[in-house]
BAVOGU-708927 format. One line per 5 residues: their letters; for each residue x, y, z of N, C-alpha, C, O, CB. Coordinates in steps of 0.05 Angstrom, whole numbers, plus 32768, in hexadecimal, padded with zeros to 4 digits. Each point is the difference from the previous one (the first is absolute). Glycine has a CB too. Example, Ala and Ser with C-alpha at 12.3 -4.5 7.8 and 13.67 -1.06 7.14 Angstrom:
# BAVOGU-708927
as = 8108/7F8E/809C/7FEE/8018/8000/8012/8018/8000/8015/8000/800D/7FC5/7FE9/800C; 801F/802C/7FD9/8010/8018/8001/7FF1/8016/800E/800A/8016/8004/800E/7FDD/7FD1
//
This chain:
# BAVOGU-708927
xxxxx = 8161/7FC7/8181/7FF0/7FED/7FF0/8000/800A/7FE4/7FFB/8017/7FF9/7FE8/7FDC/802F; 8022/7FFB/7FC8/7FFF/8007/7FDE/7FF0/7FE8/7FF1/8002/7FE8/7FFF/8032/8032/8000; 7FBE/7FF7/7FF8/7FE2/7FFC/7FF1/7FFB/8003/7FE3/8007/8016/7FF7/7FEA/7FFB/8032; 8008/7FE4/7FCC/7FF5/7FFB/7FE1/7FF3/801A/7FFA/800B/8012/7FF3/7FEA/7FBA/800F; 7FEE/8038/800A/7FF9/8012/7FF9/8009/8015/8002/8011/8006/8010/7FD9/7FE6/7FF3
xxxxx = 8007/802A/7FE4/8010/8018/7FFC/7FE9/8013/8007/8002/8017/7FFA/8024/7FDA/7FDF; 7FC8/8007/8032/7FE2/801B/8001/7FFF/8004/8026/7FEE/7FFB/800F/7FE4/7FEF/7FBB; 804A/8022/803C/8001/8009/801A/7FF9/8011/800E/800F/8013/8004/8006/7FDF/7FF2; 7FD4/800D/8016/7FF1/8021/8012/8005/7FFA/8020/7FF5/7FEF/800E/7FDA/801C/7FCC; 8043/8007/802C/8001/8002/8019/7FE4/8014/800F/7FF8/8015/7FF5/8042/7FE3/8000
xxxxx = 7FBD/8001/801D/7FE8/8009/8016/8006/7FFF/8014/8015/7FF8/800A/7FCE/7FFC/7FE5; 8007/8018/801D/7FEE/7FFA/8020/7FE3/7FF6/7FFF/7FEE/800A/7FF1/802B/801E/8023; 7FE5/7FC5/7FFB/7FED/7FF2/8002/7FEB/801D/800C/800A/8013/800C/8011/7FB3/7FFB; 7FCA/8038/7FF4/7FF6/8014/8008/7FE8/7FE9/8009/7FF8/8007/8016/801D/802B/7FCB; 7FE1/7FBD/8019/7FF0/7FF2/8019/8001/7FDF/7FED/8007/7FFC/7FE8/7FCF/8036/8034
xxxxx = 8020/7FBC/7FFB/7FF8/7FE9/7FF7/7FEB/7FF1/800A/8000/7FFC/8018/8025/8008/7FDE; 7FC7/7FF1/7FFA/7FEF/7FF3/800A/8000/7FE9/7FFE/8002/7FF9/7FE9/7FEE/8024/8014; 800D/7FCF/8015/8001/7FE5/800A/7FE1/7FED/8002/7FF0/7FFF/8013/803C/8018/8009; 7FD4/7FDA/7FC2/7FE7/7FEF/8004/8007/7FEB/8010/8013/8001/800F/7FD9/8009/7FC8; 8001/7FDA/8026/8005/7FEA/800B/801B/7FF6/7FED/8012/7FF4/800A/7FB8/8003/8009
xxxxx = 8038/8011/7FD0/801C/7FED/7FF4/800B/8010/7FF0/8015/7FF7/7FF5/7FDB/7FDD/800A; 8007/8048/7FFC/800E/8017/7FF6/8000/8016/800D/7FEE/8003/8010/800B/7FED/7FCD; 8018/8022/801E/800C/801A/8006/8002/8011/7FE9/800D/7FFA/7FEC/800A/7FF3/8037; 7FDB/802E/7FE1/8002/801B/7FE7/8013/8012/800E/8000/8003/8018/7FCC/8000/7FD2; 8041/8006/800A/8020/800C/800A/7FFB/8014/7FEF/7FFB/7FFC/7FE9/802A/7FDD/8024
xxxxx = 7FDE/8040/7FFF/7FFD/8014/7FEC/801E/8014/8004/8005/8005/8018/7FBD/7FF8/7FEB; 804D/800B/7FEF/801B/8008/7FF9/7FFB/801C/7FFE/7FEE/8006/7FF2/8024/7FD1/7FF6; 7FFD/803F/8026/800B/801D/7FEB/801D/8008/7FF8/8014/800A/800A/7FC8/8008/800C; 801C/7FE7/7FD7/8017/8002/7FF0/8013/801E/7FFE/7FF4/8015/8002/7FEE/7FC4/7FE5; 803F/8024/8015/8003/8019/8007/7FF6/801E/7FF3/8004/8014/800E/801C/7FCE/7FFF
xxxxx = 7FD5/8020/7FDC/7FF6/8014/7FF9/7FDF/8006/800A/7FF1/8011/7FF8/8035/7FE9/7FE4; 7FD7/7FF5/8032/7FE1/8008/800D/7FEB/7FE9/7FFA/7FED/7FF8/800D/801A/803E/7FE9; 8006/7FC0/7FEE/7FED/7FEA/7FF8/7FF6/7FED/8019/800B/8003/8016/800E/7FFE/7FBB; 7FCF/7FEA/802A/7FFB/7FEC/800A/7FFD/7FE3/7FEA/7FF8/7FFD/7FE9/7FF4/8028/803C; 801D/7FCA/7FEF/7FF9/7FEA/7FE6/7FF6/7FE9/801A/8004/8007/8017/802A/8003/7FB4
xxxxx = 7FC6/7FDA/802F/7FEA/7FF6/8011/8006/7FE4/7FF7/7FFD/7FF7/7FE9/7FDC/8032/801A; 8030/7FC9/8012/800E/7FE4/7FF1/7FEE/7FEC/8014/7FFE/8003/8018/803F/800C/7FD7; 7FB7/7FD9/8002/7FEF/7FEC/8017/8014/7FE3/8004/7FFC/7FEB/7FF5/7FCA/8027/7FF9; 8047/7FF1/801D/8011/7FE5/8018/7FF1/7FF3/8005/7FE9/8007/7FFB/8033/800B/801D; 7FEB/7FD2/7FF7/7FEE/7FF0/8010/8012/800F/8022/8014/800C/8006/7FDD/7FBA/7FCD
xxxxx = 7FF5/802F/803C/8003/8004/8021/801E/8005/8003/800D/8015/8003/7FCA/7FCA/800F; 8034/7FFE/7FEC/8012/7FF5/8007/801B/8012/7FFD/8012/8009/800E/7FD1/7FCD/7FE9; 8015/8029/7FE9/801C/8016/7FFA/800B/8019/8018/8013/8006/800E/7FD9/7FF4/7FBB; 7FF4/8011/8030/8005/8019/8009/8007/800D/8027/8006/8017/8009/7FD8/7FE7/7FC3; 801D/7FE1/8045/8005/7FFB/8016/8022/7FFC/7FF9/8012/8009/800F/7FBA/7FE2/8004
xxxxx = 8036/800B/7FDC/8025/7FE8/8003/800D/801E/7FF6/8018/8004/8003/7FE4/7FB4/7FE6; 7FF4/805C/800B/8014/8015/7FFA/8002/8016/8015/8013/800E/8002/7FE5/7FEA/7FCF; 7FEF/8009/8041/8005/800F/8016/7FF5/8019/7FF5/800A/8015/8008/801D/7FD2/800D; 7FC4/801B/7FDB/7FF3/8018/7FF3/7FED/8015/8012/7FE8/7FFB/8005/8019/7FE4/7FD1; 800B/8034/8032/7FF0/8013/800C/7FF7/8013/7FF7/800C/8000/7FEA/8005/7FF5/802F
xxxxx = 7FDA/802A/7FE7/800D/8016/7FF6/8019/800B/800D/8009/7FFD/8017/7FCD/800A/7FDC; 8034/800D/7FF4/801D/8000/8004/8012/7FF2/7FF9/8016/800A/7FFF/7FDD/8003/801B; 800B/7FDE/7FE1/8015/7FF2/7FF7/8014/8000/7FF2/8004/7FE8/8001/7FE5/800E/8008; 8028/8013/7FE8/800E/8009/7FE7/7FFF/7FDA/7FF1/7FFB/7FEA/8008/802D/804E/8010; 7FE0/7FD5/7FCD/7FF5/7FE3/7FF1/8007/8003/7FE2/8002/8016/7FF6/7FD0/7FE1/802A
xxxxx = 8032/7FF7/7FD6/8007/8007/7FE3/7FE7/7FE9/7FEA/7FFC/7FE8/8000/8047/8026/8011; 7FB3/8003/7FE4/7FEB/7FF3/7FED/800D/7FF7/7FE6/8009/800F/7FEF/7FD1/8010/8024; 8026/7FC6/7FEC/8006/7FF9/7FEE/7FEF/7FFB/7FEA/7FEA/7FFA/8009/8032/7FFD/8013; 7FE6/800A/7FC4/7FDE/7FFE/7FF0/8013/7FF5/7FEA/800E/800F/7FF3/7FC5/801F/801B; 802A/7FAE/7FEC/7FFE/7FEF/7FF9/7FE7/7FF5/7FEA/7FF1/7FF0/800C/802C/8013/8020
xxxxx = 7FDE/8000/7FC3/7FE7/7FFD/7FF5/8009/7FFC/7FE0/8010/800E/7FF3/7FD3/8010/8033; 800E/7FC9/7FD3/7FFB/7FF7/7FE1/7FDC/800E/7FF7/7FF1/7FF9/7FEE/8034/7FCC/801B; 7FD9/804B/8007/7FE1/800B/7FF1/7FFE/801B/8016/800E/7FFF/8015/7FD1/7FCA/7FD8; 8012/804C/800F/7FED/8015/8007/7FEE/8002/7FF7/8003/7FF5/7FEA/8015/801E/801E; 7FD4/7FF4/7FFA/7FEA/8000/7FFA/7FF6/801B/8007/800C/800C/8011/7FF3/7FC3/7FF2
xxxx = 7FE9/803E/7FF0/7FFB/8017/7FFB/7FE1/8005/7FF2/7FFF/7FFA/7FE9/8035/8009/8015; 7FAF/8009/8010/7FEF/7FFE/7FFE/7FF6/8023/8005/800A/8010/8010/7FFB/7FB6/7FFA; 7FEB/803F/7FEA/7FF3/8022/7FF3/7FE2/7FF3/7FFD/7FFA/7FED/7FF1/8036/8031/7FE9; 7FB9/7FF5/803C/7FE8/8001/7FEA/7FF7/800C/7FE5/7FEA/7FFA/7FF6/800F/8001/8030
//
């Protein structure tokens, strides 16, 4: 598969939680990092998301945002 985006992090899913219409998927990334991405349900059923999973995070974004007290 060849893809547009260029902000490629390959992972392991390290858990996911399953609301009624979203899913929090939390990633470790290969240097240890974690990063925490919210899906809907659906997705994350049609992708077959377990822990363990291997997975590539893709990060797509026209904004970040960034907040300090």
């Amino acid at each position: 598969m060849r893809l547009s985006t260029r902000n490629q992090l390959d992972g392991t899913v390290v858990s996911v939680t399953r609301g009624e219409a979203m899913a929090v998927v939390r990633v470790r990334l290969a240097g240890g990092d974690e990063i925490t991405s919210s899906i809907t349900r659906d997705a994350a059923d049609d992708l077959e998301l377990n822990d363990g999973s291997r997975v590539t995070v893709l990060i797509k974004s026209t904004e970040v945002a960034l907040g300090v007290d």
